[in-house]
Phi, psi and omega in degrees: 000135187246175153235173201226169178231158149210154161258120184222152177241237201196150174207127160259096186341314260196285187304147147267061230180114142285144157256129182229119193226201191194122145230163208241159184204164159262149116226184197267168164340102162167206175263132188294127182282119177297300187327295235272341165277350166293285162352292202281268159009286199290296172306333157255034142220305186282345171276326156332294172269015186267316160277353156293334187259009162260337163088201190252016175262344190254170164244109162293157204215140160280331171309306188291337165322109157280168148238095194277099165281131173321283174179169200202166206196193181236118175252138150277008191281000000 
């Protein structure tokens, strides 16, 4: 098991707010499924921060989330 960093940023169809971030993750040794970190990004993070900045008057959707990943790495932090 390794841990990775990656950088990316978040867009939302609708909020006009980016999000440009770093999430850190585990798997095992090898090449990373961009989809499946795509994924990961929107659901334990970027809907997070999409309904913090909008509060409990809107419904954020995972479907309007986009994901750019940046680059990724091997992390040591």
């Amino acid at each position: 098991m390794a841990t990775y960093i990656a950088e990316y940023l978040a867009t939302h169809k609708i909020i006009m707010i980016e999000e440009h971030s770093c999430f850190i993750w585990n798997q095992d040794v090898g090449e990373i499924d961009v989809e499946m970190l795509r994924g990961k990004i929107i659901r334990e993070s970027s809907v997070h921060f999409y309904k913090l900045l909008v509060g409990k008057n809107y419904n954020v959707s995972l479907e309007d989330i986009k994901v750019d990943i940046i680059k990724t790495q091997m992390f040591n932090g």
